[in-house]
C-alpha positions as CSV (number, residue, x, y, z in Angstrom):
1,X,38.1,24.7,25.8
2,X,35.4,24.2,28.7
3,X,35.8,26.4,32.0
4,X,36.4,23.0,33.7
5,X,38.5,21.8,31.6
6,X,40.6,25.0,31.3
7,X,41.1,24.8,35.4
8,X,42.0,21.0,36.0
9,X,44.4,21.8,33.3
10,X,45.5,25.2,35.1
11,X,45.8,23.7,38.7
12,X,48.2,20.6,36.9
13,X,50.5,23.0,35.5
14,X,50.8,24.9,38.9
15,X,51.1,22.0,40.9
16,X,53.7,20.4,38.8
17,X,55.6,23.9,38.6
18,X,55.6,23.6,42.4
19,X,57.1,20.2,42.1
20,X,59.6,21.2,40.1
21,X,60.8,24.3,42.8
22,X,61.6,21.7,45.1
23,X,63.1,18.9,43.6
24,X,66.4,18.8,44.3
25,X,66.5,19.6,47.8
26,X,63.9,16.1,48.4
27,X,65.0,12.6,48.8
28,X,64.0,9.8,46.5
29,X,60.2,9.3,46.0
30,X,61.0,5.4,45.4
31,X,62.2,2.8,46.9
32,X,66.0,1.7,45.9
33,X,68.2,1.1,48.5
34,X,71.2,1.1,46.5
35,X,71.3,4.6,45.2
36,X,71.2,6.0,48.2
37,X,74.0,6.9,50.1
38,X,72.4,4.6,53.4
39,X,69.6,2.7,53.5
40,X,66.7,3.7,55.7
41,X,67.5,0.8,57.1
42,X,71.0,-1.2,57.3
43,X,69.6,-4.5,55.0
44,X,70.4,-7.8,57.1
45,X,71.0,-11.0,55.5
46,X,67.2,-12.5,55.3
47,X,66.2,-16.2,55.8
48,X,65.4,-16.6,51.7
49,X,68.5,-15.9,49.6
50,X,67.8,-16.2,46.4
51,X,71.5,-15.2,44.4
52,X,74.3,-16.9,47.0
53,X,77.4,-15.2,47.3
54,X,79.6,-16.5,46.1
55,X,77.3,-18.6,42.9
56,X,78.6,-21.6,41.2
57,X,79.3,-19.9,37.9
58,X,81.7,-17.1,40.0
59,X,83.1,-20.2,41.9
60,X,84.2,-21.9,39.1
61,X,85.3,-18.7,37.2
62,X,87.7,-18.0,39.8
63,X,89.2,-21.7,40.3
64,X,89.8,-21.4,36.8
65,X,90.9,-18.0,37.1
66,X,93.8,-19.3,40.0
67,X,95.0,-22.4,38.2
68,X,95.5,-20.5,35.3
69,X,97.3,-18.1,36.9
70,X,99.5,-21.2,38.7
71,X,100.1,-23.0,35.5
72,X,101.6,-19.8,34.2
73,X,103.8,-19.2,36.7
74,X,105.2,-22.7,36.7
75,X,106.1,-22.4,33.1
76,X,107.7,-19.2,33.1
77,X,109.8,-20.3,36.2
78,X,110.7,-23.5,34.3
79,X,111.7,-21.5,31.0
80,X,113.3,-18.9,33.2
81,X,115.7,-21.9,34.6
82,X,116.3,-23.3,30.7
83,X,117.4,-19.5,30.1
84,X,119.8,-18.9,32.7
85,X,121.5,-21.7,32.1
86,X,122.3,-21.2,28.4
87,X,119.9,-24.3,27.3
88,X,118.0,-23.8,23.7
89,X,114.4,-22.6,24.0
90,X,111.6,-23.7,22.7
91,X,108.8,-21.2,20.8
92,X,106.7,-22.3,23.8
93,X,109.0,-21.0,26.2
94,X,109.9,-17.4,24.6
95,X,106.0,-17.3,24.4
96,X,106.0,-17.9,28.3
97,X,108.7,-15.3,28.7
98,X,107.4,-13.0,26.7
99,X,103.6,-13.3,28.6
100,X,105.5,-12.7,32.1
101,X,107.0,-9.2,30.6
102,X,104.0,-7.7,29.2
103,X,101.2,-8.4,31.5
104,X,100.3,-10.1,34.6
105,X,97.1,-12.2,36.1
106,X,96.8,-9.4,39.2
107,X,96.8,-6.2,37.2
108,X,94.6,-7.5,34.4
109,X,92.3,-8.8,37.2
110,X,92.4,-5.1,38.9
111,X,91.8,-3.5,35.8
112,X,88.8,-5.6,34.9
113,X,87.1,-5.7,38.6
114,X,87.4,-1.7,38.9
115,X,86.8,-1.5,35.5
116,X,83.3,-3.4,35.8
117,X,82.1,-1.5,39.1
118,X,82.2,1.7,37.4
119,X,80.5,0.2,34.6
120,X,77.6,-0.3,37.2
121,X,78.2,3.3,38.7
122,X,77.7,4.4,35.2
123,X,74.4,1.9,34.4
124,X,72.9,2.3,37.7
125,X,73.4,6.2,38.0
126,X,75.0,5.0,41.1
127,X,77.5,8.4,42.8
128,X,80.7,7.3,43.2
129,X,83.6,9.3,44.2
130,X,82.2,12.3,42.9
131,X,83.6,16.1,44.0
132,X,80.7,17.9,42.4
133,X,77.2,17.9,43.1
134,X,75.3,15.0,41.2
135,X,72.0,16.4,40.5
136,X,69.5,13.6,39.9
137,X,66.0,13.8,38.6
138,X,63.7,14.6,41.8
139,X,67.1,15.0,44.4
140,X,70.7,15.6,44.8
141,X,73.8,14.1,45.9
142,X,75.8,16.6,48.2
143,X,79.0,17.6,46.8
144,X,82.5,16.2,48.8
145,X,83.9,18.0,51.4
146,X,86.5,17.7,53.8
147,X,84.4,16.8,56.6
148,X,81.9,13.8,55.8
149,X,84.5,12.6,52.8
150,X,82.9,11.2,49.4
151,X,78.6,11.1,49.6
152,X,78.5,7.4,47.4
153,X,75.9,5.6,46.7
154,X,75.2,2.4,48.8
155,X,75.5,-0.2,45.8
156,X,78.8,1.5,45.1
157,X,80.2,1.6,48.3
158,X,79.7,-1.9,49.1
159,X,80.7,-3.1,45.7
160,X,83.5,-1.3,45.8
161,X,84.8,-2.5,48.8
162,X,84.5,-6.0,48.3
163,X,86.6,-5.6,45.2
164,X,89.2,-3.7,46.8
165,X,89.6,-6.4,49.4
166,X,89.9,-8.9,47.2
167,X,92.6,-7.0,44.7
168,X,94.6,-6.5,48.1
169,X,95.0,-10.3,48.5
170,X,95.6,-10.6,45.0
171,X,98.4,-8.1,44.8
172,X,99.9,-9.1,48.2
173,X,99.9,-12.3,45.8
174,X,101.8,-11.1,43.4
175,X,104.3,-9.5,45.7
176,X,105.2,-13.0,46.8
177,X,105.1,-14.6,43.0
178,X,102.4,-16.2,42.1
179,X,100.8,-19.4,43.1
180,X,103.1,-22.4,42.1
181,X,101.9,-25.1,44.6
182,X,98.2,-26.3,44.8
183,X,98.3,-25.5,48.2
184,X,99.0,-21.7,47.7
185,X,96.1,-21.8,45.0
186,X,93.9,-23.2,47.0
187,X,94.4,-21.1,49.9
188,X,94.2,-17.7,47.3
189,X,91.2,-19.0,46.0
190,X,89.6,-19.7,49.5
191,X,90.8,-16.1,50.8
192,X,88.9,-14.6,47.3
193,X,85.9,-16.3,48.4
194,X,85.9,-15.8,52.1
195,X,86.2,-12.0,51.0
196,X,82.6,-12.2,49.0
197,X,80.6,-14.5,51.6
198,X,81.9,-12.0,54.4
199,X,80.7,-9.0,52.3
200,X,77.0,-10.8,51.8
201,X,76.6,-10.9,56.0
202,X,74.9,-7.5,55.7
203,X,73.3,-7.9,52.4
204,X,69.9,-9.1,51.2
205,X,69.5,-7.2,47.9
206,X,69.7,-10.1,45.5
207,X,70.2,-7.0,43.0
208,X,73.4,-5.9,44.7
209,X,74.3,-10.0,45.3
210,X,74.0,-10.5,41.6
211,X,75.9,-7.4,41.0
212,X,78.9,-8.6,43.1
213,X,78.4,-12.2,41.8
214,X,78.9,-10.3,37.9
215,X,81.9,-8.1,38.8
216,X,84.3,-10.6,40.0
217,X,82.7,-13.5,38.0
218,X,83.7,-11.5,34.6
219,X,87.5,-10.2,36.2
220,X,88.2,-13.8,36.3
221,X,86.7,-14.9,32.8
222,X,88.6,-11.7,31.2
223,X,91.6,-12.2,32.7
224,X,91.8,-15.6,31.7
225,X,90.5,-15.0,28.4
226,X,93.5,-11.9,28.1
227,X,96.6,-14.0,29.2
228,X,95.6,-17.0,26.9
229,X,96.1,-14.6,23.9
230,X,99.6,-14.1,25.1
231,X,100.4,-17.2,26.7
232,X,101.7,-20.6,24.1
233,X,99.0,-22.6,22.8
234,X,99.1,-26.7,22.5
235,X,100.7,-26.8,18.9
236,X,103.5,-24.3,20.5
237,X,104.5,-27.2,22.5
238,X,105.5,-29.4,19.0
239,X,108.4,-29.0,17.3
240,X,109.9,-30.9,14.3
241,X,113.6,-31.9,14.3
242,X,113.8,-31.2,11.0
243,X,117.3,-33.1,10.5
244,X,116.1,-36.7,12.5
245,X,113.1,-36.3,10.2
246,X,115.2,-36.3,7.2
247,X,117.2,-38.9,9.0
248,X,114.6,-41.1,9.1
249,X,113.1,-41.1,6.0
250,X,113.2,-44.2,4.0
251,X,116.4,-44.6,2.1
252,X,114.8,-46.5,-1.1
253,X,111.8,-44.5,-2.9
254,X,110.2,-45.6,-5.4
255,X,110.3,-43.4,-8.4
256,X,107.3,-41.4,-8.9
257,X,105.0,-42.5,-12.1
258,X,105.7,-40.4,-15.3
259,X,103.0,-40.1,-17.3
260,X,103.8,-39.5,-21.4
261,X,102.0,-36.6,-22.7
262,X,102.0,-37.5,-25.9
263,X,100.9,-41.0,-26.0
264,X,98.1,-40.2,-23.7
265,X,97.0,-37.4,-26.2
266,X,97.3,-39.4,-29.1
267,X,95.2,-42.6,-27.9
């Protein structure tokens, strides 16, 4: 190897060695903003917004997500009435009964909103309610301590808080029964939304926008998607009176064809 060649290489090693010393004590070499416990600089909602909070696909997910939830409870309250006053029920109503007792639309809805921001935590190496030290790659996330609470991450903090809004409306919901009237859906659905355009006032990472657009957009879908396994479908709805059918049938049949076997065989 050249004397030249042998120093550049020398120096490299040292200087990378003396890199590596320091490391953890340093702050992020790069720019992300939602790793971070707080920004440099609080973001403020810019003029350009590129992913709206609330977007059209979330809006619709959680309309769906509401009137399902309404629809529900007005046929377990109607099955619950056929039950307590001694009336036959139909498979369609056991189904509903049975959906009310194991589940409901607010826990499923919690499980799959916290569910999805730790997801992120997880894919973003976001820290999140972490007691230990979370050593990253060039710097460190303190430990928590009595003091300055929990060090999180900024994409986690403000995901997380938006969701935790919005599972106390929904759970204040459920306190109360569900929504039965489209005026109480209306008014849930408006107070979930509300919740996500007030979190995006002091937001202008389309990143993080998109991120809170996902979470709440697939809580909605999943829950949905969960209670319709458990809830009747159409053909649960039809049943066959199986002694008017009989009733009914036509009196006079004419007798089926008989077919000889043995004259057919022999011509």
């Amino acid at each position: 190897m050249k004397k030249s060649t042998m120093l550049a290489f020398t120096a490299a090693v040292l200087m990378s060695a003396a890199s590596l010393t320091g490391h953890a004590a340093s702050a992020p070499t790069y720019d992300d903003t939602l790793i971070v416990k707080n920004p440099v600089m609080t973001p403020q909602l810019g003029s350009v917004v590129l992913v709206p909070v609330a977007s059209p696909q979330t809006v619709a997910a959680v309309h769906d997500y509401v009137k399902a939830w309404q629809n529900a409870e007005i046929n377990i309250a109607k099955a619950k009435v056929k039950r307590d006053n001694h009336e036959q029920l139909t498979k369609a109503d056991v189904k509903w009964l049975h959906s009310y007792d194991k589940h409901n639309y607010a826990d499923y809805f919690r499980t799959h909103s916290i569910g999805r921001v730790h997801g992120q935590e997880v894919f973003m190496n976001w820290n999140g309610e972490n007691r230990n030290k979370n050593e990253y790659e060039y710097f460190d996330m303190p430990k928590y301590n009595e003091q300055d609470g929990f060090t999180n991450s900024y994409g986690y903090n403000v995901l997380r808080s938006m969701v935790d809004q919005i599972n106390a409306v929904i759970q204040e919901q459920k306190k109360i029964g569900g929504p039965m009237t489209d005026e109480e859906s209306q008014a849930l659905e408006d107070a979930i939304l509300d919740i996500m355009a007030h979190e995006q006032e002091h937001v202008n990472n389309d990143e993080l926008r998109h991120y809170m657009n996902d979470t709440i957009w697939f809580a909605s879908k999943q829950t949905v998607k969960n209670k319709a396994s458990e809830e009747p479908t159409v053909g649960d709805d039809h049943e066959v009176d199986l002694r008017a059918a009989i009733a009914k049938a036509p009196v006079n049949q004419p007798e089926s064809r008989k077919v000889n076997l043995r004259d057919a065989i022999s011509r």
